[in-house]
Residue frames as a rotation matrix with the C-alpha (Angstrom) as fourth column:
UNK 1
-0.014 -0.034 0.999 64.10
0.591 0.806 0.036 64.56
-0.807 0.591 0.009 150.25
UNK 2
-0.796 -0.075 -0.600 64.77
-0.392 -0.692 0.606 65.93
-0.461 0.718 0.521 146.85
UNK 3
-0.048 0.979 -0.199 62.04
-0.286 -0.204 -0.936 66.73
-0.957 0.011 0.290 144.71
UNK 4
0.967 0.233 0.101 63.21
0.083 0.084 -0.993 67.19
-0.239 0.969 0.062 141.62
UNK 5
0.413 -0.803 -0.429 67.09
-0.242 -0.551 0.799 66.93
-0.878 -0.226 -0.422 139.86
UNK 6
0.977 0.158 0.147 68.13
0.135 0.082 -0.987 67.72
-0.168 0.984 0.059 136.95
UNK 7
0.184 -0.898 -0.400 71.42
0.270 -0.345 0.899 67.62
-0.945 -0.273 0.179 135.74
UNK 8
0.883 0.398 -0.249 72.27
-0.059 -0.432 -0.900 70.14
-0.466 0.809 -0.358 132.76
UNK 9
0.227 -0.581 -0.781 75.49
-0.968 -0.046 -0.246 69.23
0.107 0.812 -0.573 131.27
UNK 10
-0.804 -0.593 -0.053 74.72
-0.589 0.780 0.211 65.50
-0.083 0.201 -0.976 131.47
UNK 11
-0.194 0.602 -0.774 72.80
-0.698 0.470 0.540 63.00
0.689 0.646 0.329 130.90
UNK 12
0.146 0.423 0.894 70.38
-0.759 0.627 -0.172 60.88
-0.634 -0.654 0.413 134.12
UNK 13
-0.893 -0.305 -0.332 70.12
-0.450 0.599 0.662 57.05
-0.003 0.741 -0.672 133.20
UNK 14
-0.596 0.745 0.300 67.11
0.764 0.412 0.497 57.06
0.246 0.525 -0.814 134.33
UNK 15
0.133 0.484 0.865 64.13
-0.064 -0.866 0.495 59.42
0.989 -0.121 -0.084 134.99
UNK 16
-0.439 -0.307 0.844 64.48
-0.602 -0.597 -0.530 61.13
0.667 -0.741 0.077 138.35
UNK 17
0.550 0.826 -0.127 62.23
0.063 0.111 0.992 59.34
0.833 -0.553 0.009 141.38
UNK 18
0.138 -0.329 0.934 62.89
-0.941 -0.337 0.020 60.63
0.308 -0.882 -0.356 144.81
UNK 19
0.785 0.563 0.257 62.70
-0.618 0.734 0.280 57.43
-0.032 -0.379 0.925 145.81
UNK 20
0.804 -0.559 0.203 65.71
0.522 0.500 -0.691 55.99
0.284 0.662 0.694 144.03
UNK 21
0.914 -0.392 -0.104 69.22
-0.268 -0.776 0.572 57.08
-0.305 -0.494 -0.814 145.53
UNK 22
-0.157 -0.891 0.426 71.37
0.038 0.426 0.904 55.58
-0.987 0.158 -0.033 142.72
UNK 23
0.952 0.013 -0.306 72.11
-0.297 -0.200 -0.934 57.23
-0.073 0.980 -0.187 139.12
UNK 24
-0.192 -0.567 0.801 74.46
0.917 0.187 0.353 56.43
-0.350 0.802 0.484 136.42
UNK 25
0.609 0.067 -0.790 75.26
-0.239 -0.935 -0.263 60.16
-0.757 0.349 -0.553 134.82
UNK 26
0.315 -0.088 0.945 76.67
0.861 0.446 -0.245 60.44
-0.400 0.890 0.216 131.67
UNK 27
0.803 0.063 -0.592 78.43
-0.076 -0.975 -0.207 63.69
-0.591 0.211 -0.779 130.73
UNK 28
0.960 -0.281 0.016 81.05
-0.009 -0.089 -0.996 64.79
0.281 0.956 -0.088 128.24
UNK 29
0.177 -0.928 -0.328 85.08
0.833 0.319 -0.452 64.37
0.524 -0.194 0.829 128.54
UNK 30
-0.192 -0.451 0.872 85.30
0.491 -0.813 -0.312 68.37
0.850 0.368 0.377 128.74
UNK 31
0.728 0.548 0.412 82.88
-0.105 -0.505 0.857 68.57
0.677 -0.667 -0.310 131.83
UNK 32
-0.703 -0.701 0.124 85.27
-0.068 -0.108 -0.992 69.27
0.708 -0.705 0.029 134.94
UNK 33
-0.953 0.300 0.042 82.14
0.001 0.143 -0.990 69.70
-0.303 -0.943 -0.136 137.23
UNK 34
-0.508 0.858 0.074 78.37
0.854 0.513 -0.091 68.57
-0.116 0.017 -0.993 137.34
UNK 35
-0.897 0.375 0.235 76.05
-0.388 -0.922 -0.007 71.51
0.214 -0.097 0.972 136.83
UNK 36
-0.681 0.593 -0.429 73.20
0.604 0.786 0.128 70.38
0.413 -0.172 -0.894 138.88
UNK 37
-0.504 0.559 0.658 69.87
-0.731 -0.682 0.019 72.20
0.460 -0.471 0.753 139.44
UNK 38
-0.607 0.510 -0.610 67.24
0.734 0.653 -0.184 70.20
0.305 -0.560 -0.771 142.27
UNK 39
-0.296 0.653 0.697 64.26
-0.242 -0.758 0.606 71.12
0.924 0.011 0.382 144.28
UNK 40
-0.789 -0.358 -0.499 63.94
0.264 0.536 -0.802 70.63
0.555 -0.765 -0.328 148.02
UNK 41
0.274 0.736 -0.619 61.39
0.893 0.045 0.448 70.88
0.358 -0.676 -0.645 150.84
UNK 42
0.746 0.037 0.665 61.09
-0.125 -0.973 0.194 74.25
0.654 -0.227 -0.722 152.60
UNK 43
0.891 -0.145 0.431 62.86
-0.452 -0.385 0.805 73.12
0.050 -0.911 -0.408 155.57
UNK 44
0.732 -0.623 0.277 65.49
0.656 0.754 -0.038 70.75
-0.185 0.209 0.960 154.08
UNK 45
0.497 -0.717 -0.489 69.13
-0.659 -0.679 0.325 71.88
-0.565 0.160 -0.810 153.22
UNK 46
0.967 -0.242 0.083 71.38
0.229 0.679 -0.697 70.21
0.113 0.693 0.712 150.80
UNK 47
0.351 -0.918 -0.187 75.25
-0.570 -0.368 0.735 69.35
-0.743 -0.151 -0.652 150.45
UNK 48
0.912 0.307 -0.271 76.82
-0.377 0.371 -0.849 68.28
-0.160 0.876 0.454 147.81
UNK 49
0.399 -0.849 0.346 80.19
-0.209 0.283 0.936 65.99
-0.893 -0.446 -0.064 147.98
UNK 50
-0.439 -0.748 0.497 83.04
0.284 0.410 0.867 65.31
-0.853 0.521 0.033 145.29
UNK 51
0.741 0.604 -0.293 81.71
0.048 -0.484 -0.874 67.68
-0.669 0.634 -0.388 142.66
UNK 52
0.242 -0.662 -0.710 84.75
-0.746 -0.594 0.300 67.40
-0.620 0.457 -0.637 140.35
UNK 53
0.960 0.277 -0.036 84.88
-0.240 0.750 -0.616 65.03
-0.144 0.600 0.787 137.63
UNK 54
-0.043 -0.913 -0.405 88.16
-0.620 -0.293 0.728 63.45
-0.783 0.283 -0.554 136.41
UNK 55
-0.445 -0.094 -0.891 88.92
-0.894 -0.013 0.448 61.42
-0.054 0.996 -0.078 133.48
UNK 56
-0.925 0.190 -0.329 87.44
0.036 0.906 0.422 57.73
0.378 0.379 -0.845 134.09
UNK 57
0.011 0.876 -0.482 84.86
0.524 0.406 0.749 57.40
0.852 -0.261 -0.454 136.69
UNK 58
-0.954 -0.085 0.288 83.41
-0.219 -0.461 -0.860 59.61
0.206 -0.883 0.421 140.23
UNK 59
-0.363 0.848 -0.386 81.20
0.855 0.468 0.223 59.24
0.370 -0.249 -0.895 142.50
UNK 60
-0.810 0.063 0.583 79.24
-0.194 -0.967 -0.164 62.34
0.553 -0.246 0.796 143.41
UNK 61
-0.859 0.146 -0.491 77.28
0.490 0.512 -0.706 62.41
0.148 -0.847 -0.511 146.78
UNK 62
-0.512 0.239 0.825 73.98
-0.161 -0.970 0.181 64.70
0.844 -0.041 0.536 147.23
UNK 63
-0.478 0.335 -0.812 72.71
0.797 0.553 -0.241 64.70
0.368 -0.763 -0.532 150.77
UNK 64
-0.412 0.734 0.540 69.64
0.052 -0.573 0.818 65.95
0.910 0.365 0.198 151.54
UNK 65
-0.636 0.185 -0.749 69.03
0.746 0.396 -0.535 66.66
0.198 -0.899 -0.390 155.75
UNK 66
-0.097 0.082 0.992 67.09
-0.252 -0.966 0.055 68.46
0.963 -0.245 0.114 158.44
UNK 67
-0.175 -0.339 0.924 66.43
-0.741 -0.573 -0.350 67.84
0.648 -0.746 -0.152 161.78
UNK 68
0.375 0.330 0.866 64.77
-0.443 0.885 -0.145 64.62
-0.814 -0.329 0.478 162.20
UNK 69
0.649 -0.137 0.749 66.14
0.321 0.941 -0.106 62.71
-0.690 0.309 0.654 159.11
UNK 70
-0.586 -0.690 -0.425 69.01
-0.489 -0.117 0.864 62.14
-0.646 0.714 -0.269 155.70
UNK 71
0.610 0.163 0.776 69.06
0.312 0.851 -0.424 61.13
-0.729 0.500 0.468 152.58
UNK 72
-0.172 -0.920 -0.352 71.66
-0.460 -0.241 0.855 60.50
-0.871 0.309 -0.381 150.35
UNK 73
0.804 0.591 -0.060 71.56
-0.152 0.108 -0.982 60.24
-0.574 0.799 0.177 146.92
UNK 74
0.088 -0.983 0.164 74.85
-0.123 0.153 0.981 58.58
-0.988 -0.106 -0.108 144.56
UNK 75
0.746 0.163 -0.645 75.68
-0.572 -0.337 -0.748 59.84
-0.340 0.927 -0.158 141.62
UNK 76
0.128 -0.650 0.749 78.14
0.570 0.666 0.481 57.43
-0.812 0.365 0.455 139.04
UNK 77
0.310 -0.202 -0.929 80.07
-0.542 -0.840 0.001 59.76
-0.781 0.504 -0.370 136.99
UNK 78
0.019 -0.738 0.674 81.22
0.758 0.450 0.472 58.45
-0.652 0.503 0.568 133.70
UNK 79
0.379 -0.056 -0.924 82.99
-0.500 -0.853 -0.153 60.85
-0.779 0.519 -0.352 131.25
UNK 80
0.290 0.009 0.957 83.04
0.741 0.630 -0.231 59.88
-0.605 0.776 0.176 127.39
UNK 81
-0.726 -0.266 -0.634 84.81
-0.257 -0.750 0.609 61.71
-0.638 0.605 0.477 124.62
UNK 82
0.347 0.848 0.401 82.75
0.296 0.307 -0.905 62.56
-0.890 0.432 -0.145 122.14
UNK 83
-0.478 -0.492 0.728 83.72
0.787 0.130 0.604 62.97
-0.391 0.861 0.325 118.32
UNK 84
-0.298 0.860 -0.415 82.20
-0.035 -0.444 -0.895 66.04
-0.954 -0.253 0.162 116.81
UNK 85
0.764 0.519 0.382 79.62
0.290 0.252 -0.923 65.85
-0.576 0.817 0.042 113.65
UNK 86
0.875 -0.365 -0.317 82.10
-0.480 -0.576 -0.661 68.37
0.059 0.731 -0.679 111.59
UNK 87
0.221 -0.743 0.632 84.83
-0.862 0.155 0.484 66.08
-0.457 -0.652 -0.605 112.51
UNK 88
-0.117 0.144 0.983 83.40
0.013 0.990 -0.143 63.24
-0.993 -0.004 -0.118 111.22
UNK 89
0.859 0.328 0.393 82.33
0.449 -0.113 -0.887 64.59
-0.246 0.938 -0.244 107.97
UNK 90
0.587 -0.655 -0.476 85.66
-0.806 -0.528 -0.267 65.91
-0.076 0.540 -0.838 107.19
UNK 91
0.014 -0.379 0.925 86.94
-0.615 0.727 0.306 62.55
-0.788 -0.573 -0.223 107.89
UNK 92
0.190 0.613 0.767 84.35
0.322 0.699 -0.638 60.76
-0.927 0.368 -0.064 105.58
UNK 93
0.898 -0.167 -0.407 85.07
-0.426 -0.561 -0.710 64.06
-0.110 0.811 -0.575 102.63
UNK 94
0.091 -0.988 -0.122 88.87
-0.880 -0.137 0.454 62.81
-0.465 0.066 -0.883 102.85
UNK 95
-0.453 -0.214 0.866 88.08
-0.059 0.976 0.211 59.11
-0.890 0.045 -0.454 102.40
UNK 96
0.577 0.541 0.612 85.99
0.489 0.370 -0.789 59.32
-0.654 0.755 -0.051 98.76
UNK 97
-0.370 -0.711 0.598 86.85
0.746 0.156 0.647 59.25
-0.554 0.685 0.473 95.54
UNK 98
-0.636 -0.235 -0.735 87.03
-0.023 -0.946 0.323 61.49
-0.772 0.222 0.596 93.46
UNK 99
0.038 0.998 -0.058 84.06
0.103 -0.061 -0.993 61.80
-0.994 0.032 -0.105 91.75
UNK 100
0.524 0.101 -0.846 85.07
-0.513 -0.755 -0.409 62.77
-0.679 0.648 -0.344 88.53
UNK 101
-0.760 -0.531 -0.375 87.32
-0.648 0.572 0.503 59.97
-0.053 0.625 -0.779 87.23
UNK 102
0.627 0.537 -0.563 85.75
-0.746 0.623 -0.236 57.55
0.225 0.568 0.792 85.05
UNK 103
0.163 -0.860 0.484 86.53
-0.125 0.469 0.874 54.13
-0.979 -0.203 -0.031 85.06
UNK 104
-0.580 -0.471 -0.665 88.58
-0.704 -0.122 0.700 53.12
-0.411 0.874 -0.260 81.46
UNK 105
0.086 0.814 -0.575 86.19
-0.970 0.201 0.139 51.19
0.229 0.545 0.806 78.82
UNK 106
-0.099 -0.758 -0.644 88.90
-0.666 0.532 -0.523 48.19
0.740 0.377 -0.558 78.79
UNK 107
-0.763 -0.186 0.619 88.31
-0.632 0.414 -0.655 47.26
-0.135 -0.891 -0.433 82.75
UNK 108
0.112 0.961 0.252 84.84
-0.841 0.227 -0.492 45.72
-0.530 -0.157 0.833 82.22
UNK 109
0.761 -0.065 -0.645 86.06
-0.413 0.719 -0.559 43.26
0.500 0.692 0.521 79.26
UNK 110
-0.325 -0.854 -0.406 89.38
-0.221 0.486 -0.845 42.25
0.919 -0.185 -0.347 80.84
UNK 111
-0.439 0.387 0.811 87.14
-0.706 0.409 -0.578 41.29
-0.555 -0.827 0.093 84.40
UNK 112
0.730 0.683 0.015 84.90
-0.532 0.581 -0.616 39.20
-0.429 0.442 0.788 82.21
UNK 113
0.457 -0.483 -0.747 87.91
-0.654 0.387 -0.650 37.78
0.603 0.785 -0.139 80.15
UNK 114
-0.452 -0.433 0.780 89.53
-0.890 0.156 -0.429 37.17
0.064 -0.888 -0.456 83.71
UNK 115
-0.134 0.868 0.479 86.48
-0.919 0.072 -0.388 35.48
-0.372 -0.492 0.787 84.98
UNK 116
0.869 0.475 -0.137 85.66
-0.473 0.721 -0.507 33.05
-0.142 0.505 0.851 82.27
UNK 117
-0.137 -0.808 -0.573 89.56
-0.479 0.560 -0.676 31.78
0.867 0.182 -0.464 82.02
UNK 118
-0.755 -0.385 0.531 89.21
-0.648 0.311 -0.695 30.88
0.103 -0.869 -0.484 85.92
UNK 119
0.405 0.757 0.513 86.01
-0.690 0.621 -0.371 29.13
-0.599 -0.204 0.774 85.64
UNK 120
0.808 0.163 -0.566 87.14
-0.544 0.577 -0.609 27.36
0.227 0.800 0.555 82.45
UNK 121
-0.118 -0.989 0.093 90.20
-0.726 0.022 -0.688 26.41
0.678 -0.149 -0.720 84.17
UNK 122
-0.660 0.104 0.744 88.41
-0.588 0.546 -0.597 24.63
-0.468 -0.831 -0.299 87.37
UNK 123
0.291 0.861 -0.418 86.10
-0.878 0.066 -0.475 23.29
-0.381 0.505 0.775 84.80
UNK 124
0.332 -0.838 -0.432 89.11
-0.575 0.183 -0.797 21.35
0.747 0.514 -0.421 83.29
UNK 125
-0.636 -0.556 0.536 90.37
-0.693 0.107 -0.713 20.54
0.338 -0.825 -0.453 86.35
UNK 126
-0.251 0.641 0.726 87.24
-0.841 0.226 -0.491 19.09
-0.479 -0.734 0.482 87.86
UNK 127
0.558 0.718 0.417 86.00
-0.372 0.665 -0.647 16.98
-0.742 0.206 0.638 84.48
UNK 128
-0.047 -0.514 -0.857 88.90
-0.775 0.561 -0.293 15.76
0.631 0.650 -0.424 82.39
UNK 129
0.959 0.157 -0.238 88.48
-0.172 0.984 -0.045 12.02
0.227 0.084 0.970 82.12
UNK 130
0.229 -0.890 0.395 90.92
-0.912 -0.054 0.406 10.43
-0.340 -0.454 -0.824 83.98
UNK 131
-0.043 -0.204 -0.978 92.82
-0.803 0.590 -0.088 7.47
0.595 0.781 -0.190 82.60
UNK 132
0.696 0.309 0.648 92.35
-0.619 0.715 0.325 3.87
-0.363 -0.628 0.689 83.83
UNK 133
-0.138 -0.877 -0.460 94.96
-0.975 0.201 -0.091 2.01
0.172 0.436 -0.883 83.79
């Protein structure tokens, strides 16, 4: 039975327990294979099946035997691209404005001038006395 496994270029969904012989890994697009360190009984041996990631989903097998018993342990690969940080912030630097322009004095009065014609307009619209014939 494994003792202990860590896996170092991904990410367990949950914490280890020997007990438990179904993970959900998590690892980057870039990973091609699992880098997996573990700890085993003295007398135990270990194999380790379909170590090669590809681009959606693997399953990765780790089977722990010795002479009187197995256990098998199934890993669920999923590989996500990730975006990096400097990536993003050059992204975000491209998308603002230039700081330095002002806006012109004029915009602020001609919104307000805007404004109050369209209210006074539905104003009109709503309360002009209607004739009665």
């Amino acid at each position: 039975m494994l003792k202990r496994l860590t896996i170092l270029n991904g990410e367990l969904s949950v914490k280890f327990d020997p007990l438990n012989t179904r993970y959900t890994v998590h690892t980057d697009s870039s990973v091609e294979k699992l880098e997996i360190e573990y700890e085993i009984e003295e007398n135990d041996q270990i194999s380790i099946f379909n170590n090669q990631i590809n681009d959606d989903q693997n399953e990765i097998v780790i089977t722990v035997y010795n002479d009187e018993e197995s256990m098998s342990y199934y890993l669920e690969v999923y590989s996500t691209k990730t975006t990096l940080k400097e990536d993003n912030i050059k992204y975000l630097e491209s998308l603002e404005l230039n700081k330095d322009e002002t806006v012109p004095a004029y915009v602020a009065p001609t919104i307000a001038g805007v404004c109050f014609l369209i209210i006074l307009f539905f104003f009109i619209i709503l309360f002009k006395k209607r004739k009665k014939y």
